[in-house]
N, C-alpha and C positions, 0 to 999 in steps of 0.2 A: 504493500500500500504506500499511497505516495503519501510524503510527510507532510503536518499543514499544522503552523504556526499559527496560533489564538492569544489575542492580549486582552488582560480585562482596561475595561475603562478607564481612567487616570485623568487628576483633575490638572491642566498645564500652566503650568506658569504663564501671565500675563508677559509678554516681548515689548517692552518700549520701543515706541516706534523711532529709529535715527531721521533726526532733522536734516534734509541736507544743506548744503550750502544756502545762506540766504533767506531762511527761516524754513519753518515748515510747509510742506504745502497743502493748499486750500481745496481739498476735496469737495465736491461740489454733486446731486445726484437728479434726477431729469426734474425740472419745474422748482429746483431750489432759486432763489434769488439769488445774483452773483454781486450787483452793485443798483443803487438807486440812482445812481451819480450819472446822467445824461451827457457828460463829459468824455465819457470812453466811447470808443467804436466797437461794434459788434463783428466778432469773428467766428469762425468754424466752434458748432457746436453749441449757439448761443441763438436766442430771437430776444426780440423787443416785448415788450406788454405793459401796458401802463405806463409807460416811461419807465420799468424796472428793467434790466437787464439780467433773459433768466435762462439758464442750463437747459440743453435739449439732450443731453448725453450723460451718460455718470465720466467722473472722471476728475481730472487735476487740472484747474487751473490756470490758464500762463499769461503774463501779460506784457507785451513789448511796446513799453512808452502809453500810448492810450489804448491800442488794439489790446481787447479782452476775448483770448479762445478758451476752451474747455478739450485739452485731449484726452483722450476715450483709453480708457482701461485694455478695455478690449475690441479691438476693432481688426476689420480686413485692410489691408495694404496698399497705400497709397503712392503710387510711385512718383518721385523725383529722378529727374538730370540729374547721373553720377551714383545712382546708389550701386550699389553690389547685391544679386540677388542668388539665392538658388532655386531652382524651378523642374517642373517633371516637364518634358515633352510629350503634349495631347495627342496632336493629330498632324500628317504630315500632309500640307496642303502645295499647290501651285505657287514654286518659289518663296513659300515660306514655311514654318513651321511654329505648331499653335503650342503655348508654352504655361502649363499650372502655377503662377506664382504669390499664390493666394491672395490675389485681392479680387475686386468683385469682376471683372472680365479680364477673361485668358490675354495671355499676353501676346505678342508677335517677335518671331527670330526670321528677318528675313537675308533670303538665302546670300545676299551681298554684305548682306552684317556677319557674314562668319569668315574665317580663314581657310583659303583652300589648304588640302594634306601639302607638305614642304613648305607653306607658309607662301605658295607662288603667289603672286598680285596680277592679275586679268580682270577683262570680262568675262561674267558669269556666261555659258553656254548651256544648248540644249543639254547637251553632254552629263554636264554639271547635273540642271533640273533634272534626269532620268536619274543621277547618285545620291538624289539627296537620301535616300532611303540607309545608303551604304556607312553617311556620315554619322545624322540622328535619326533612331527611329522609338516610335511609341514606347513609353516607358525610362528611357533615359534620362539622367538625371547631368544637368550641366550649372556650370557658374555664369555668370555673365554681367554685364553692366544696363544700367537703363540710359539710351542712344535720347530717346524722346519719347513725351507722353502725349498722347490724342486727344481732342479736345471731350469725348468722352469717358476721360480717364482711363483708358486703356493704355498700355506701355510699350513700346517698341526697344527690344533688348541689341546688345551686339557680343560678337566673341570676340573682339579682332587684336585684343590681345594675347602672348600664351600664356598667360599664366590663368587665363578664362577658359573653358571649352567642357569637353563630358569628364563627367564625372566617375570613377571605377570603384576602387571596393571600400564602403565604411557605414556610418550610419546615419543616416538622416534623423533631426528632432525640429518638429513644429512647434512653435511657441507664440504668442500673441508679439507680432511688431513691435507694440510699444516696449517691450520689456528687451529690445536690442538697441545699445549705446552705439549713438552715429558717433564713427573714428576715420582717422584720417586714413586706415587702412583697416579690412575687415578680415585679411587671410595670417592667420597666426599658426608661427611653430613653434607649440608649447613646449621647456624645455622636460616635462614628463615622457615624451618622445613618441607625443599624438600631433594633429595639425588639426587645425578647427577652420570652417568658413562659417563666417557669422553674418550670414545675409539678411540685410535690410528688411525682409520682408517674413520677416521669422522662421526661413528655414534653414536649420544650421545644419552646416555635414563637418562629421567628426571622420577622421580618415589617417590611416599608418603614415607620417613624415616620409616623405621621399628621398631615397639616397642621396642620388641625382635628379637633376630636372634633365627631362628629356625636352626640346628648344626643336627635333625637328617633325616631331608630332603633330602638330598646329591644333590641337587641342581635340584630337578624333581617338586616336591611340589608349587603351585602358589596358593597365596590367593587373591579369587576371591572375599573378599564382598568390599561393598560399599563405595566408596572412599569420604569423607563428601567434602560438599563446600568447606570450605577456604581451603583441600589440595587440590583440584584442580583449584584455584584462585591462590595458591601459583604456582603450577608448568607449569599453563596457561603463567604466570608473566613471570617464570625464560624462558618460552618455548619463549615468543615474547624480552626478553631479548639478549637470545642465534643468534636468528635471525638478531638484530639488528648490534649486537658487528662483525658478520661475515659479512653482508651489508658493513659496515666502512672498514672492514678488517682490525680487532683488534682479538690479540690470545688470544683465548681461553684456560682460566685454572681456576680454583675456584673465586681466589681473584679476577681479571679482571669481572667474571660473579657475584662475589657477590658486589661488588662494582655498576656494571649496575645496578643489582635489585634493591639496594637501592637508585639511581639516579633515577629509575623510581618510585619510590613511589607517588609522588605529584600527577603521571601521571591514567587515567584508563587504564586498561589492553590493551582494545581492541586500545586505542588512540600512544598506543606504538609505533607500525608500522607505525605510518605517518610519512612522511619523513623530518617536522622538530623536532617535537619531538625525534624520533631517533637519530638525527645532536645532537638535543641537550644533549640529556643524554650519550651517547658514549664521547661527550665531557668534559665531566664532569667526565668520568669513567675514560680517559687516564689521565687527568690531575692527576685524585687520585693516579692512579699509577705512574705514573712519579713525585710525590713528595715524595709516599713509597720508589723508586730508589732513590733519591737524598739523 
């Protein structure tokens, strides 16, 4: 019989919530009043009523000079010029390819936004249009940047650089947008001896560090051998680490995810996920950071 873990009830300790920089912030939930002050302009998340200015979304807050928005706790993905995303490949259509990258409509890769194999620079040929199947197909999973967004909010991606393109052996975790910190760079190699992509649009892919960069792939090529034990004990780790830190609703960025890992060392992999385990090592994870801030 398979074994199965029961815990009784337990009353948890109240977690002070950490201030961050610049006070606390003003949580706010749908039809709460934000300001009576007719002073501010109204932004994403917000409508007028009485002359009150009031929450249309739960969420935090922000306010830049008089623009008053509320961003959304949990919300689908908004894409800007320049983010980093990761995304599943839908459907392979005519010179382009329809791309999951959870926001409210599929994304677009088209076929002139990618890199040919050797990195050659042409025009795209029929040729080309009859491989696309060879390059990406249904199910694959790739990096990419957002090129332009449509005036229906939909995203136009590129690969056209290589350190962009498909993606081969690790694990994907979806997490709510908002809880991923925009950095000036989103592809990190943890020194725990995992590599993380921390896409904008909350799909991060945890993946074995690479020896070498292979430069003449153009971002099609995936190495399928054998991923040894301790890299996937490592990227198990950082996988029930990631889970935990967004549980707490703590952001997501290297330091913050390399900090957990190393809180949870003492711990087993699989014992991560309990939920005081988890209470505990997130706490230990803010504290680290919040003494790096001070």
């Amino acid at each position: 019989m398979a074994e199965i873990t029961m815990r009784l009830p337990v009353a948890r300790k109240a977690v002070a919530p950490s201030a961050p920089r610049g006070g606390e912030k003003h949580l706010v939930a749908p039809g709460d009043t934000i300001t009576t002050d007719t002073g501010y302009m109204r932004g994403h998340g917000t409508y007028v009523d009485e002359e009150k200015l009031i929450a249309s979304v739960a969420g935090a807050v922000e306010r830049v000079n008089k623009l008053v928005c509320v961003k959304a706790l949990k919300t689908r993905y908004n894409g800007e010029v320049g983010d980093i995303v990761v995304g599943r490949i839908t459907e392979v259509q005519q010179k382009r390819w329809k791309v999951e990258t959870n926001s409210r409509l599929d994304s677009v890769l088209l076929l002139s936004s990618v890199n040919l194999p050797g990195g050659e620079l042409r025009r795209r040929s029929a040729e080309d249009e009859l491989a696309m199947r060879d390059y990406l197909q249904e199910g694959d999973l790739i990096s990419a940047e957002v090129q332009s967004v449509f005036s229906d909010g939909a995203v136009s991606l590129h690969t056209r650089s290589l350190k962009y393109g498909k993606l081969g052996q690790g694990v994907l975790v979806q997490v709510s947008p908002s809880l991923v910190k925009r950095q000036k760079t989103h592809f990190h190699d943890l020194p725990c001896g995992a590599s993380v992509i921390l896409g904008n649009n909350g799909f991060i892919w945890i993946y074995p560090t690479p020896e070498q960069k292979d430069e003449e792939a153009g971002g099609f090529t995936t190495n399928l051998e054998p991923v040894p034990l301790s890299d996937r004990e490592v990227i198990s780790r950082l996988r029930n680490c990631i889970v935990a830190l967004v549980t707490q609703k703590l952001m997501l960025f290297d330091t913050s995810i390399l900090y957990c890992y190393e809180a949870s060392l003492p711990h087993q992999i699989k014992d991560i996920l309990k939920p005081e385990v988890m209470e505990e090592i997130v706490l230990e994870t803010r504290q680290k950071l919040l003494d790096l801030e001070g």
